[in-house]
Every structure is written in structure tokens, then in C-alpha cells.
PyMOL Python script that loads the backbone (N, CA, C, O; Angstrom):
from pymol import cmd

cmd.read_pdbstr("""\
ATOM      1  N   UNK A   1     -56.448-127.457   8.641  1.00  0.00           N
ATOM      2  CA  UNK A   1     -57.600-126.642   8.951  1.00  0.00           C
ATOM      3  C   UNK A   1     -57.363-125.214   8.461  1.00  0.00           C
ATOM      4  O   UNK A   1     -57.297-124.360   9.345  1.00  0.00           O
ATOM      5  N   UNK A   2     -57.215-124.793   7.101  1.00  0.00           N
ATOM      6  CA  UNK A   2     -56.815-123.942   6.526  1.00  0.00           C
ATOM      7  C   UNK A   2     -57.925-123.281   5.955  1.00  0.00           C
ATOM      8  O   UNK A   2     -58.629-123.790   5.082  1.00  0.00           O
ATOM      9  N   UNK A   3     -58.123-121.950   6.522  1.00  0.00           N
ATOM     10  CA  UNK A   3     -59.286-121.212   6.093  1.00  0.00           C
ATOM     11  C   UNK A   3     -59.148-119.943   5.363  1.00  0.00           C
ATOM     12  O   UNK A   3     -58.360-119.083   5.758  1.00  0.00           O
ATOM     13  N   UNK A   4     -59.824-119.796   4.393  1.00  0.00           N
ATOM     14  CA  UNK A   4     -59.644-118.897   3.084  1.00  0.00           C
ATOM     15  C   UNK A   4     -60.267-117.512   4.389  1.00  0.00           C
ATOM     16  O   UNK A   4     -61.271-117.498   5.101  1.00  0.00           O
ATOM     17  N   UNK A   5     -58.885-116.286   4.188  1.00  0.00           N
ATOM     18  CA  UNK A   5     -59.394-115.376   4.858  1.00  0.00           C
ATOM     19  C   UNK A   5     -59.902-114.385   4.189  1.00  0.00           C
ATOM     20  O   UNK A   5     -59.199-114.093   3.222  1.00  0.00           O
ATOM     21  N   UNK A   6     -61.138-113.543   4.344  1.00  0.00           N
ATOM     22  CA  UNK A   6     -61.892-112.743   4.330  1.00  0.00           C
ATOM     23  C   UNK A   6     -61.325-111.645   3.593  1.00  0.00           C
ATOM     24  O   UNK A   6     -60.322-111.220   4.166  1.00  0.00           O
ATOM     25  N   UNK A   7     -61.632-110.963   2.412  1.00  0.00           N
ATOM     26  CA  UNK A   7     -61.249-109.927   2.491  1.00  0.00           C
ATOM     27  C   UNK A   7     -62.379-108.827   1.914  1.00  0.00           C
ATOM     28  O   UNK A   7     -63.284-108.967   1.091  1.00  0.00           O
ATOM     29  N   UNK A   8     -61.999-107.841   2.588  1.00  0.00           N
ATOM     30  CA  UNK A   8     -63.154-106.600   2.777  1.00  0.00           C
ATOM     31  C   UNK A   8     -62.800-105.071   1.755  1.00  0.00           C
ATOM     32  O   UNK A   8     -61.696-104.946   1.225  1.00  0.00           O
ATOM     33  N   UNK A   9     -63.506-104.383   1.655  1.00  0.00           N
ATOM     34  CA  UNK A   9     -62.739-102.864   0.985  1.00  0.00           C
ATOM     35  C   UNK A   9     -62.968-102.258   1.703  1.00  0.00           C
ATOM     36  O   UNK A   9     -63.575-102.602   2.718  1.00  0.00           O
ATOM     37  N   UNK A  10     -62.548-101.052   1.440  1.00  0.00           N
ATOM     38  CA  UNK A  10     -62.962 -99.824   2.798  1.00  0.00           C
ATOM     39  C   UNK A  10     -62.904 -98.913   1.843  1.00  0.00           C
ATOM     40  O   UNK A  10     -62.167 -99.103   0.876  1.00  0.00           O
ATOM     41  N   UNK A  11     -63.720 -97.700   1.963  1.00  0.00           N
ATOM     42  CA  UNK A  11     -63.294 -96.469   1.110  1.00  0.00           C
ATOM     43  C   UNK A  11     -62.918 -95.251   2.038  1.00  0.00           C
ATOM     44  O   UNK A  11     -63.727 -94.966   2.921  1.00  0.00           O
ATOM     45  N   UNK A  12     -61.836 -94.554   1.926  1.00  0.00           N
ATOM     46  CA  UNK A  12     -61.325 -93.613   2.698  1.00  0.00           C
ATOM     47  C   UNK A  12     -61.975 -92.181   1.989  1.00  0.00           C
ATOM     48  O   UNK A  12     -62.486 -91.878   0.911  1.00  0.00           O
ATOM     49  N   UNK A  13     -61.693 -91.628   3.035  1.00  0.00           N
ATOM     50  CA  UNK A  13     -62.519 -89.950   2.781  1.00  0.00           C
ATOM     51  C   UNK A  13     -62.243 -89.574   1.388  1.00  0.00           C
ATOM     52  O   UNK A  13     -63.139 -88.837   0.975  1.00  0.00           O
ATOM     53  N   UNK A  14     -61.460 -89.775   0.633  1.00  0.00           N
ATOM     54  CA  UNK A  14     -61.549 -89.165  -0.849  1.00  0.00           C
ATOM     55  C   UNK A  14     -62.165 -90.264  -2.009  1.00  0.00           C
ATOM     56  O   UNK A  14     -62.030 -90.200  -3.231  1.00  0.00           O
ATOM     57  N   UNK A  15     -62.952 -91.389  -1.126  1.00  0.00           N
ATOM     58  CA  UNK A  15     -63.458 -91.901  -1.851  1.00  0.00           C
ATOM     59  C   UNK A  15     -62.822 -93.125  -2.852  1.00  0.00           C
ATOM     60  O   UNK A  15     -63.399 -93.660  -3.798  1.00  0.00           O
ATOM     61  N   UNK A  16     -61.331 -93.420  -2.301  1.00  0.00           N
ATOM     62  CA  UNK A  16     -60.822 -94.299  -2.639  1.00  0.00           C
ATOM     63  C   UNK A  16     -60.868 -95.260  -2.410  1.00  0.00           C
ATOM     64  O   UNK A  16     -60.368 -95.264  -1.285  1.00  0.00           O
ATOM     65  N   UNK A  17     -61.279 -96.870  -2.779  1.00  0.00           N
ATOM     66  CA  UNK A  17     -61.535 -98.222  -2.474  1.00  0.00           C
ATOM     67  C   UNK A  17     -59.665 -99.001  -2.416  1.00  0.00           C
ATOM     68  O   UNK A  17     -58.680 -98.989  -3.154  1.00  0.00           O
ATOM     69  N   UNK A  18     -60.075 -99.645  -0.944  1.00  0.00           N
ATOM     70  CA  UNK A  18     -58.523-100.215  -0.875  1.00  0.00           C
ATOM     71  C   UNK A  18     -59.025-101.941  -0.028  1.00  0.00           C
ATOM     72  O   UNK A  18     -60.049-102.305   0.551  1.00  0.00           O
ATOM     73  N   UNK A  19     -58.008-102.473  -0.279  1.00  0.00           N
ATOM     74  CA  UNK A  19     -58.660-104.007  -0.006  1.00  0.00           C
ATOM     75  C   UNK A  19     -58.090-104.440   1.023  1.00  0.00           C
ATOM     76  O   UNK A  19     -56.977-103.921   1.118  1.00  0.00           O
ATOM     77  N   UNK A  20     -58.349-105.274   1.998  1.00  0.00           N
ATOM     78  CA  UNK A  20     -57.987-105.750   3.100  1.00  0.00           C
ATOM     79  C   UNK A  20     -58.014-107.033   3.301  1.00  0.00           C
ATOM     80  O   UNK A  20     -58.655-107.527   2.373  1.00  0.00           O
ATOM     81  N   UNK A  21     -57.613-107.929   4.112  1.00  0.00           N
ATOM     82  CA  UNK A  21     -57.263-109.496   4.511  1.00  0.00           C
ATOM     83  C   UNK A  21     -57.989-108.889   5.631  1.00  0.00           C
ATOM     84  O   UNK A  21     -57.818-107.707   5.926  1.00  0.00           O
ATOM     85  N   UNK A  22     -58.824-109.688   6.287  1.00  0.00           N
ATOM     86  CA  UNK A  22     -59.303-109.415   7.787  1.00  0.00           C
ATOM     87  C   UNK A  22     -58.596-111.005   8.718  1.00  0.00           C
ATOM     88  O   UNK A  22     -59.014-112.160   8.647  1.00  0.00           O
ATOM     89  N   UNK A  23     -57.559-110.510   9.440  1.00  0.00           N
ATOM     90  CA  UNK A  23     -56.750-111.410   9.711  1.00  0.00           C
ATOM     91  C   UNK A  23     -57.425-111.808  11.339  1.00  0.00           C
ATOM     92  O   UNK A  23     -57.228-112.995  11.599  1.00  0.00           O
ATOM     93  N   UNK A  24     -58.012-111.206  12.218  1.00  0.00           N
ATOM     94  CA  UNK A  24     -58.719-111.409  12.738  1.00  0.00           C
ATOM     95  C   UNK A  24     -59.789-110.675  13.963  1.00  0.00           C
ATOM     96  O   UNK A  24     -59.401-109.546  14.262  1.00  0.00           O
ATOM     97  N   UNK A  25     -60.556-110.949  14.416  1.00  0.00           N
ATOM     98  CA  UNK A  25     -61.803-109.982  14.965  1.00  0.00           C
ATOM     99  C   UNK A  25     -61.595-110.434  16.256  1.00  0.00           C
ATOM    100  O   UNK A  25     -61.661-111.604  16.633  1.00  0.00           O
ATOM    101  N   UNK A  26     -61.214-108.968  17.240  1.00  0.00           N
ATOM    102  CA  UNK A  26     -61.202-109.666  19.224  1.00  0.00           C
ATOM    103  C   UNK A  26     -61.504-108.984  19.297  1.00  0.00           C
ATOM    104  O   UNK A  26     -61.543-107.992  18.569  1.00  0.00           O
ATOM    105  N   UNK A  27     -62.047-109.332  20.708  1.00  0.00           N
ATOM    106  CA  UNK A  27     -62.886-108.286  21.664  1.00  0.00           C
ATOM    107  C   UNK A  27     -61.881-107.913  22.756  1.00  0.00           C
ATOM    108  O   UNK A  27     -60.980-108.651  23.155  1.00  0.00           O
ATOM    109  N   UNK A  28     -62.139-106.705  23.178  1.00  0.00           N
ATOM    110  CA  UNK A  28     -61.328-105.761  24.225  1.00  0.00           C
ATOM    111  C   UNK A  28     -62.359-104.652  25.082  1.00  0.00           C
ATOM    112  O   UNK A  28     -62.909-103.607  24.736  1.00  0.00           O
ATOM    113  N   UNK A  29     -62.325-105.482  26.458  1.00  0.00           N
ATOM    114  CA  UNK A  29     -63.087-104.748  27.087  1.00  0.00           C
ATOM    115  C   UNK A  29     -64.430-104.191  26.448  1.00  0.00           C
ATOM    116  O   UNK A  29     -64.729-103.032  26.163  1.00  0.00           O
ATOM    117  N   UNK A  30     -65.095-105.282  26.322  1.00  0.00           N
ATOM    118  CA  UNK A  30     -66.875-104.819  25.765  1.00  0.00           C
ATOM    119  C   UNK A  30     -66.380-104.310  23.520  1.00  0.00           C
ATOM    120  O   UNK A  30     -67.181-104.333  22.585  1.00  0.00           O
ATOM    121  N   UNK A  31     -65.347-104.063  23.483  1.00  0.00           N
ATOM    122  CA  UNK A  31     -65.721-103.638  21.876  1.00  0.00           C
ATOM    123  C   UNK A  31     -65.184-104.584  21.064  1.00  0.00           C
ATOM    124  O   UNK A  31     -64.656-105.596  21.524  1.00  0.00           O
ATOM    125  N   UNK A  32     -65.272-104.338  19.806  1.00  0.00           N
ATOM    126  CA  UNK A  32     -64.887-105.471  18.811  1.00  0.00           C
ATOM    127  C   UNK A  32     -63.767-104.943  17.817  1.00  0.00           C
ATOM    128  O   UNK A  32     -63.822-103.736  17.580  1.00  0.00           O
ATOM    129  N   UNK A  33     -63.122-105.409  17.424  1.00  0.00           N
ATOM    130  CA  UNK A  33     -61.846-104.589  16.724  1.00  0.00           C
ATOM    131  C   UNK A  33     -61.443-105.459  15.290  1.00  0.00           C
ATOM    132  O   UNK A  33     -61.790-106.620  15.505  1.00  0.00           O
ATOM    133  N   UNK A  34     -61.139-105.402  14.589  1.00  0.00           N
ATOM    134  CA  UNK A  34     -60.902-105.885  13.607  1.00  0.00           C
ATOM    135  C   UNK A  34     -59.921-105.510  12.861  1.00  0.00           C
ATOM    136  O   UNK A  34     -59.789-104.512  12.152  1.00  0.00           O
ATOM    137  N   UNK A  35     -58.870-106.864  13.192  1.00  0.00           N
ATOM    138  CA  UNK A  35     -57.457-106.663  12.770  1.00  0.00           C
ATOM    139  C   UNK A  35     -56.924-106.840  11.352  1.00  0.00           C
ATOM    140  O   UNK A  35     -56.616-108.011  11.129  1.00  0.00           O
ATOM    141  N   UNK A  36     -56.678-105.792  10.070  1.00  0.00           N
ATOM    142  CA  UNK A  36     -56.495-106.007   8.935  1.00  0.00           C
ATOM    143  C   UNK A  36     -55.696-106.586   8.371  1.00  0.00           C
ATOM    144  O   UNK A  36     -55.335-107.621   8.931  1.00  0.00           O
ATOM    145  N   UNK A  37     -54.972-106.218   6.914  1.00  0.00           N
ATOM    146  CA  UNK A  37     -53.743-106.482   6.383  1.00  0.00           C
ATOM    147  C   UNK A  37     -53.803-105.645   5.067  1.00  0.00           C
ATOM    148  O   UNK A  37     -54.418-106.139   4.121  1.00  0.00           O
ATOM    149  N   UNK A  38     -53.439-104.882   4.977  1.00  0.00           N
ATOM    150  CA  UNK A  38     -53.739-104.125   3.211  1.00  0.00           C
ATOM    151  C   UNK A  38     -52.957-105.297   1.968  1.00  0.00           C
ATOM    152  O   UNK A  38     -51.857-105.819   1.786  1.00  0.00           O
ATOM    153  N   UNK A  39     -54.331-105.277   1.316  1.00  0.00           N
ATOM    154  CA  UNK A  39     -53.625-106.551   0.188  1.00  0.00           C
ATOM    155  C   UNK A  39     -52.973-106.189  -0.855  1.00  0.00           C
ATOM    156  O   UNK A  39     -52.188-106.934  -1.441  1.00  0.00           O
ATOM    157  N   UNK A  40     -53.257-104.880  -1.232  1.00  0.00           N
ATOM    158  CA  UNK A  40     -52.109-104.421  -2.440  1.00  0.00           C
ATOM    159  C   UNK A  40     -50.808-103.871  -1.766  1.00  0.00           C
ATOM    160  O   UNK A  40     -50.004-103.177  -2.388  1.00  0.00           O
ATOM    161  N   UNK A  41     -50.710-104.098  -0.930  1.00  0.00           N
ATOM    162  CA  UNK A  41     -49.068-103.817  -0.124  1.00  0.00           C
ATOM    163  C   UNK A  41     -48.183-104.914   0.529  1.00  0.00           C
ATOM    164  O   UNK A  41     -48.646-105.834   1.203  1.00  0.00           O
ATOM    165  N   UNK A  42     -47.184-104.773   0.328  1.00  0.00           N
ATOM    166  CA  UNK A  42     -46.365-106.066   0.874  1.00  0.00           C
ATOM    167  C   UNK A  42     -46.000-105.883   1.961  1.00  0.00           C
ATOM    168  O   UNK A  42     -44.952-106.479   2.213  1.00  0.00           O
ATOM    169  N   UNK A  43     -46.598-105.027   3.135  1.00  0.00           N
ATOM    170  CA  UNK A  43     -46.107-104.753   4.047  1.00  0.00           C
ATOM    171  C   UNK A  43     -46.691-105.442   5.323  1.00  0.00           C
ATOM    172  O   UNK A  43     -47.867-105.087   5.406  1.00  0.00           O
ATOM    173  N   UNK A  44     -46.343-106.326   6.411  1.00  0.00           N
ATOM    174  CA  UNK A  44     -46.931-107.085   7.026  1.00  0.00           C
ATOM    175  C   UNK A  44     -47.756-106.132   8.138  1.00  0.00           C
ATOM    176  O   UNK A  44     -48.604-106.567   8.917  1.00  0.00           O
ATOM    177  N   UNK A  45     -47.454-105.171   8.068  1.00  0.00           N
ATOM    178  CA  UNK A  45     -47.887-103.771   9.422  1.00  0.00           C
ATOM    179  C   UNK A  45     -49.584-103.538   9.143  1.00  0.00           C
ATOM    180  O   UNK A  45     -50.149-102.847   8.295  1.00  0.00           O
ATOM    181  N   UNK A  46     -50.238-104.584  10.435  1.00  0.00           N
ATOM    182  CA  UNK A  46     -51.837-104.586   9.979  1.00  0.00           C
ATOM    183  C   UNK A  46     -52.072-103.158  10.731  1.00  0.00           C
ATOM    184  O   UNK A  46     -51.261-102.511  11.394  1.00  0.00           O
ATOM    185  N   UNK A  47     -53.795-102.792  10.341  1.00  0.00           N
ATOM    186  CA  UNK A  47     -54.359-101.897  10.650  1.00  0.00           C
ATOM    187  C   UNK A  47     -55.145-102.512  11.180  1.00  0.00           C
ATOM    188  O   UNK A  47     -55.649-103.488  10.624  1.00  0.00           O
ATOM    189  N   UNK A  48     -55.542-102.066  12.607  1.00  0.00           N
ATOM    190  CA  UNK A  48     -56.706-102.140  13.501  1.00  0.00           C
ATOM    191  C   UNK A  48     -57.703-101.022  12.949  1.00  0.00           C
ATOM    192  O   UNK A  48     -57.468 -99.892  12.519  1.00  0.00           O
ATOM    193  N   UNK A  49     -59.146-101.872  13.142  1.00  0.00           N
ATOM    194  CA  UNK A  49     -60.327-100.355  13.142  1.00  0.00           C
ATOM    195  C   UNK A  49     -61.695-101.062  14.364  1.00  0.00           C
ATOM    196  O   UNK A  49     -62.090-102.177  14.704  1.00  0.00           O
ATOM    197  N   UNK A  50     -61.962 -99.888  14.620  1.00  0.00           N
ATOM    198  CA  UNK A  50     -62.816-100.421  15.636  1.00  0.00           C
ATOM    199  C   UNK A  50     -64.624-100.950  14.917  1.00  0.00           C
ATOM    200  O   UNK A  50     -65.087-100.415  13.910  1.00  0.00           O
ATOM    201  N   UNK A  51     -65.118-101.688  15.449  1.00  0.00           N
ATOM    202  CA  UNK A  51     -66.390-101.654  15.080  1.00  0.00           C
ATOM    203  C   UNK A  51     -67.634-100.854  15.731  1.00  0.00           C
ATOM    204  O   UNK A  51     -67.873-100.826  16.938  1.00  0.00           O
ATOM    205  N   UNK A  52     -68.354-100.235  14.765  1.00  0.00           N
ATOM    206  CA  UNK A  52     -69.077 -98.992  15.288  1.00  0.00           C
ATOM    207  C   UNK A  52     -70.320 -99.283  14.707  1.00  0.00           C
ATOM    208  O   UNK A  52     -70.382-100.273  13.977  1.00  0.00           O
ATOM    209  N   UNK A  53     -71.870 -98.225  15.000  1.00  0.00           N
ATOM    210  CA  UNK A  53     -72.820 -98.453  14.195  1.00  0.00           C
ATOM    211  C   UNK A  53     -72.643 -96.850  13.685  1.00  0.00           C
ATOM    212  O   UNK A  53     -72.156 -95.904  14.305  1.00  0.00           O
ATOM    213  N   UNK A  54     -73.140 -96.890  12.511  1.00  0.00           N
ATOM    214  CA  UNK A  54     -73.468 -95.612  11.896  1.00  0.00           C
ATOM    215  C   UNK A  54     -75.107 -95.218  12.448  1.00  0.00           C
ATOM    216  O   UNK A  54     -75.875 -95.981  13.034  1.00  0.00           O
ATOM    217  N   UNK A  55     -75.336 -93.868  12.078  1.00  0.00           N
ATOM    218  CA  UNK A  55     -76.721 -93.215  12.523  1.00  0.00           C
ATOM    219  C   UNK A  55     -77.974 -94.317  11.615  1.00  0.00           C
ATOM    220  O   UNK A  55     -79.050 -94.336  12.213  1.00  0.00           O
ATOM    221  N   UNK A  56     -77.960 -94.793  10.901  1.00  0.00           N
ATOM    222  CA  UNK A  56     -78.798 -95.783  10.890  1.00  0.00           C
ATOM    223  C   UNK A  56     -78.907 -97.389  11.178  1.00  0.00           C
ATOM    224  O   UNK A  56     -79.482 -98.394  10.760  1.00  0.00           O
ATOM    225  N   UNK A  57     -77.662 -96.820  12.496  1.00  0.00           N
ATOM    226  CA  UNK A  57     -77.569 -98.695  12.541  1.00  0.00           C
ATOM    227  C   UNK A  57     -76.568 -99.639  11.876  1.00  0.00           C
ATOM    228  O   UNK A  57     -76.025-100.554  12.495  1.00  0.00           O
ATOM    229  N   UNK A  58     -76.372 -99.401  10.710  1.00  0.00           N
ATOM    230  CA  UNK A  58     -75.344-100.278   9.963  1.00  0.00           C
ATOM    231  C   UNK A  58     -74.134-100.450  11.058  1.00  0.00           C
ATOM    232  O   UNK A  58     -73.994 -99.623  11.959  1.00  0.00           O
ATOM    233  N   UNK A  59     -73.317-101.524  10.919  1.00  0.00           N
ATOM    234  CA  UNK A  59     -72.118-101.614  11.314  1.00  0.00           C
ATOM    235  C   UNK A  59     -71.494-101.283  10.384  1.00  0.00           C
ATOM    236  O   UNK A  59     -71.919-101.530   9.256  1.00  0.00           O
ATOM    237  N   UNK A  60     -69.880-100.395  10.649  1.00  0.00           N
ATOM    238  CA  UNK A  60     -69.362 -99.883  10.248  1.00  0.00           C
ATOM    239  C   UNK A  60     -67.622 -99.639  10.795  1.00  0.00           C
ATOM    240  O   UNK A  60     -67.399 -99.456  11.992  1.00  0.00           O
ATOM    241  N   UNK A  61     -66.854 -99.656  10.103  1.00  0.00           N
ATOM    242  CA  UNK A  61     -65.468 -99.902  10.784  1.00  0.00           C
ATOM    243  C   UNK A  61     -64.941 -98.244  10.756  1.00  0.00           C
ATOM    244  O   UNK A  61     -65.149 -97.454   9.835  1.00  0.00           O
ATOM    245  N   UNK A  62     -64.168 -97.953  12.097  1.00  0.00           N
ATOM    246  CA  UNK A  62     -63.501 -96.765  12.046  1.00  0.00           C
ATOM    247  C   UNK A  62     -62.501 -96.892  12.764  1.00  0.00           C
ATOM    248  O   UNK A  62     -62.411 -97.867  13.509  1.00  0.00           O
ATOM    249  N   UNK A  63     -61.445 -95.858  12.698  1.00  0.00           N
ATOM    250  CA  UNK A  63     -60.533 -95.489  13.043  1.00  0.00           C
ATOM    251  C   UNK A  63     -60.805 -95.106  14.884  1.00  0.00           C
ATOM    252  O   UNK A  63     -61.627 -94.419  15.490  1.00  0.00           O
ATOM    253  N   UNK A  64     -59.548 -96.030  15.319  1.00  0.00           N
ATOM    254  CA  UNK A  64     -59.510 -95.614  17.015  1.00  0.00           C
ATOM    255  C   UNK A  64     -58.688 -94.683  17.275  1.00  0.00           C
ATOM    256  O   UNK A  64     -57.469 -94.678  17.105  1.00  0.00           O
ATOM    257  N   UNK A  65     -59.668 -93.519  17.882  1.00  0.00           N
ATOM    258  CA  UNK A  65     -59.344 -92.717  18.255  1.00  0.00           C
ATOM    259  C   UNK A  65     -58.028 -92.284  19.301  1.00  0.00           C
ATOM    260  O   UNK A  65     -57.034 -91.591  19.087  1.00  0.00           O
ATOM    261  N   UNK A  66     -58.470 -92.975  20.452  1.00  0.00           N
ATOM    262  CA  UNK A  66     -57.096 -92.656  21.912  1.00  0.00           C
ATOM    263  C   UNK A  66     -56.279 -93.549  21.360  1.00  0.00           C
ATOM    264  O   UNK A  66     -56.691 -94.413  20.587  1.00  0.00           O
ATOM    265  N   UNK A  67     -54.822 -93.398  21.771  1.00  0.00           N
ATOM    266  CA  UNK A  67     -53.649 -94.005  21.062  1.00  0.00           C
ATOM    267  C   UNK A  67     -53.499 -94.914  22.373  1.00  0.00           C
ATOM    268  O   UNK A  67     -52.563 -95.713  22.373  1.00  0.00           O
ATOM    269  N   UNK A  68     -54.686 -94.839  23.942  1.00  0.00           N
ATOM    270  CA  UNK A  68     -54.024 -95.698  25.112  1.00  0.00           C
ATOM    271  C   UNK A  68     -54.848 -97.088  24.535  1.00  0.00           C
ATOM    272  O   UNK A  68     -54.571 -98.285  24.613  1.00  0.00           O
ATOM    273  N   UNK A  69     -56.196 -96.216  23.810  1.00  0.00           N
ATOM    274  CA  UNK A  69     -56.958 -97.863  23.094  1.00  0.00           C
ATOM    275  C   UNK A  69     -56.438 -98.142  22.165  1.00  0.00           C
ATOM    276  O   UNK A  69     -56.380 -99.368  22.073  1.00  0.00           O
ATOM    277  N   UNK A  70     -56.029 -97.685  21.427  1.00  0.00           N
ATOM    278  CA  UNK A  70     -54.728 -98.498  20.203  1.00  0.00           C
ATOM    279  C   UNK A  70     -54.354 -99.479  20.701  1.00  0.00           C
ATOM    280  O   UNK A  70     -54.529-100.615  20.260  1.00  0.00           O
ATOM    281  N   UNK A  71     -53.576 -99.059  22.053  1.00  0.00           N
ATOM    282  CA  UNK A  71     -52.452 -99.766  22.473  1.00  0.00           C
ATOM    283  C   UNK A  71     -52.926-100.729  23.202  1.00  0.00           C
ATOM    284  O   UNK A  71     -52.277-101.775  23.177  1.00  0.00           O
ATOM    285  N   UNK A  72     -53.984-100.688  23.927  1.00  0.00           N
ATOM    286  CA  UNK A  72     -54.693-101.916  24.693  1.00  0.00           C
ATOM    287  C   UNK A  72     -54.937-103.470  23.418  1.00  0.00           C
ATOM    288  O   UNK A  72     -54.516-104.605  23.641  1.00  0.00           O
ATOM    289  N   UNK A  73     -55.567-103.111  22.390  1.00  0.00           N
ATOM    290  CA  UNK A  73     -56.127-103.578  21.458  1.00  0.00           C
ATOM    291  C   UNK A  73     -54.627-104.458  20.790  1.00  0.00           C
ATOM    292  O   UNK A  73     -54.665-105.673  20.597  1.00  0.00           O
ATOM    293  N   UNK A  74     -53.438-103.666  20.514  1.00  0.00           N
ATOM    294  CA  UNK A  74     -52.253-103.909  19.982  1.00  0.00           C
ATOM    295  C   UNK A  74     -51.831-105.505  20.847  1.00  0.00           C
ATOM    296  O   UNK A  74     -51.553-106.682  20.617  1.00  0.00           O
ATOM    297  N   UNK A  75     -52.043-104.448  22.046  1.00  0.00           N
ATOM    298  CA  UNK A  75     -51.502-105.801  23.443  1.00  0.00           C
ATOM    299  C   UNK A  75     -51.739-107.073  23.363  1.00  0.00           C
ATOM    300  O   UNK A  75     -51.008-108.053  23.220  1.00  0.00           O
ATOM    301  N   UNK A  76     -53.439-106.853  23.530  1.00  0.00           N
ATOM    302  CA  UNK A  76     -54.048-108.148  23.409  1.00  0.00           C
ATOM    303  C   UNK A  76     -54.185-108.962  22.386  1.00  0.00           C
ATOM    304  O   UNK A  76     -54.237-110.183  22.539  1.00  0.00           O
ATOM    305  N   UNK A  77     -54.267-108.305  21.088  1.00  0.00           N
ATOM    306  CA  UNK A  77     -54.381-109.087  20.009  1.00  0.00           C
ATOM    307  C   UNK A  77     -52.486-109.998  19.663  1.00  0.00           C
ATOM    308  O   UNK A  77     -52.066-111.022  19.123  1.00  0.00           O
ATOM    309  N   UNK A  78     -51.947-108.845  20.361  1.00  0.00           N
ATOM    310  CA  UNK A  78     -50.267-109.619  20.230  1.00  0.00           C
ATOM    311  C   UNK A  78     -49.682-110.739  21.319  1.00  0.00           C
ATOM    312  O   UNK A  78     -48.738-111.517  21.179  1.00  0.00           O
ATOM    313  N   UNK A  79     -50.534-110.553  22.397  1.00  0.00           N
ATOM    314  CA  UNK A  79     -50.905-111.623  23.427  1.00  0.00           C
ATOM    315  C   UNK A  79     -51.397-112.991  22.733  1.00  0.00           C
ATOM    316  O   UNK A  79     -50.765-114.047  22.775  1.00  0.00           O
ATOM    317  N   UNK A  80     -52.653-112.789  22.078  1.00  0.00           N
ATOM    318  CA  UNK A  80     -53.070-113.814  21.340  1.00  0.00           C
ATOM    319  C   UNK A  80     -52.516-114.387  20.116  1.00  0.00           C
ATOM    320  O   UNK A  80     -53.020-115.416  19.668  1.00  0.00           O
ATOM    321  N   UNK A  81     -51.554-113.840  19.545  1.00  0.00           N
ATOM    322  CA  UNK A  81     -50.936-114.742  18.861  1.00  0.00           C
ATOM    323  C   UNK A  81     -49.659-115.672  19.132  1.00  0.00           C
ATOM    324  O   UNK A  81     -49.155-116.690  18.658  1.00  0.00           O
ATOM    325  N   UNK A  82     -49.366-114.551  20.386  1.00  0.00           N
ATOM    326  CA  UNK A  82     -47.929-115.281  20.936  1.00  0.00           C
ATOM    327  C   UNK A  82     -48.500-117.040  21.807  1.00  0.00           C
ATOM    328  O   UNK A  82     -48.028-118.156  22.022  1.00  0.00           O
ATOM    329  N   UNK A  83     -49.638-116.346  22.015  1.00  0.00           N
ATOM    330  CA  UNK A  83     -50.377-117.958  22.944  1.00  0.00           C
ATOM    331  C   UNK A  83     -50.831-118.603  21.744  1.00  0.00           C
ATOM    332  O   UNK A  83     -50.916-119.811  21.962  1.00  0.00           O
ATOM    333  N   UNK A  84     -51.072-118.384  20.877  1.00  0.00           N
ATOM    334  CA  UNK A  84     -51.711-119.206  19.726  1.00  0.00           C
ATOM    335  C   UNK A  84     -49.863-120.277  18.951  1.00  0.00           C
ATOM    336  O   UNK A  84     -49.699-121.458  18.646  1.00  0.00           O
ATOM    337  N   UNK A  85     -49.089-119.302  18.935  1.00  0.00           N
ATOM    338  CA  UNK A  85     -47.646-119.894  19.005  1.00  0.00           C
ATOM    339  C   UNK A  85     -46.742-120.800  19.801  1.00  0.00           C
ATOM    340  O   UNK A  85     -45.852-121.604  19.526  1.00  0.00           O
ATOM    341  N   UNK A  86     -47.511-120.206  21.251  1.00  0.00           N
ATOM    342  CA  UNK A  86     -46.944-121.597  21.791  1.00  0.00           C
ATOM    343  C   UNK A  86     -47.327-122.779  21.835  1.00  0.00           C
ATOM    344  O   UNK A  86     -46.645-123.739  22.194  1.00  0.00           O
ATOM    345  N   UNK A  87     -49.210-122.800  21.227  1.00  0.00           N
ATOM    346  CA  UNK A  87     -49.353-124.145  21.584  1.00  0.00           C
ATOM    347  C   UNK A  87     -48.991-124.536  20.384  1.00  0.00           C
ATOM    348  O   UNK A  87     -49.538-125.631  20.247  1.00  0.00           O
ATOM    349  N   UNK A  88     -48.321-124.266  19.314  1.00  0.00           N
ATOM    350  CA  UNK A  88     -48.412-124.902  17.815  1.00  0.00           C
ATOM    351  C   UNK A  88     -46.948-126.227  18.140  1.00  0.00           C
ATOM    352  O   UNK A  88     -46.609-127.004  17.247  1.00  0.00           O
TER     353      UNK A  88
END
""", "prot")
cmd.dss("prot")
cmd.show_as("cartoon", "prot")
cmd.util.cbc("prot")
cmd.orient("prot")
């Protein structure tokens, strides 16, 4: 059951396009978070961004702000893989 994962760009404030694996999307307390992987880097250290709407509505991914919601988000999503591990 092997599923081709997603991958997205993002452009950062200077307007640079960088590519991402979207490894997977949880919810934490009412928000939605979306857990990355940068694909031109060999580095396994994903980036979380939160999901937001912009002033016209669009959804839009940003940067989380408080480092205690970082860390909530970190928790749970590392919760869920360790339970996704044990049942394998």
C-alpha cells in the first residue's frame, strides 16, 4: 500500500522556490499542520508549517510562531509515528 508522496514548492521571502515531500498533515488542537521534508537536501530534519488563510481566503502555509506550539505539534506528530511503529 505504497503511496507516491506529494510534493509541494514554497517560495520564501526573497522569492526563492524550494521543494518539499509533504510527509504528512495532523491536526493539533483545532489546527492543521503540515509536516515536510526539503527534497533537494539529504537531510531527514522535516519542517512543520502551519495551515492558514491569506486575506483573500486562499489557504496558505506559514511558519509557527510560539516555540510551546512547535513543540506541541513536534509531540504529537512523533507520538504518531512511534504508534504507527508499533503496530508494523
Amino acid at each position: 500500500m505504497a503511496e507516491q508522496d506529494e510534493v509541494i514548492t514554497l517560495i520564501d521571502e526573497d522569492g526563492a522556490e524550494h521543494d518539499f515531500t509533504v510527509i504528512d498533515v495532523i491536526e493539533v488542537e483545532g489546527s492543521e499542520y503540515a509536516i515536510l521534508l526539503p527534497v533537494a537536501d539529504d537531510s531527514d530534519e522535516a519542517v512543520i508549517l502551519k495551515f492558514a488563510n491569506d486575506e483573500d481566503g486562499n489557504e496558505i502555509l506559514v511558519d509557527i510562531e510560539s516555540d510551546e506550539e512547535w513543540e506541541k505539534v513536534a509531540d504529537a506528530w512523533e507520538e504518531m509515528v512511534t504508534k504507527e511503529e508499533d503496530e508494523e
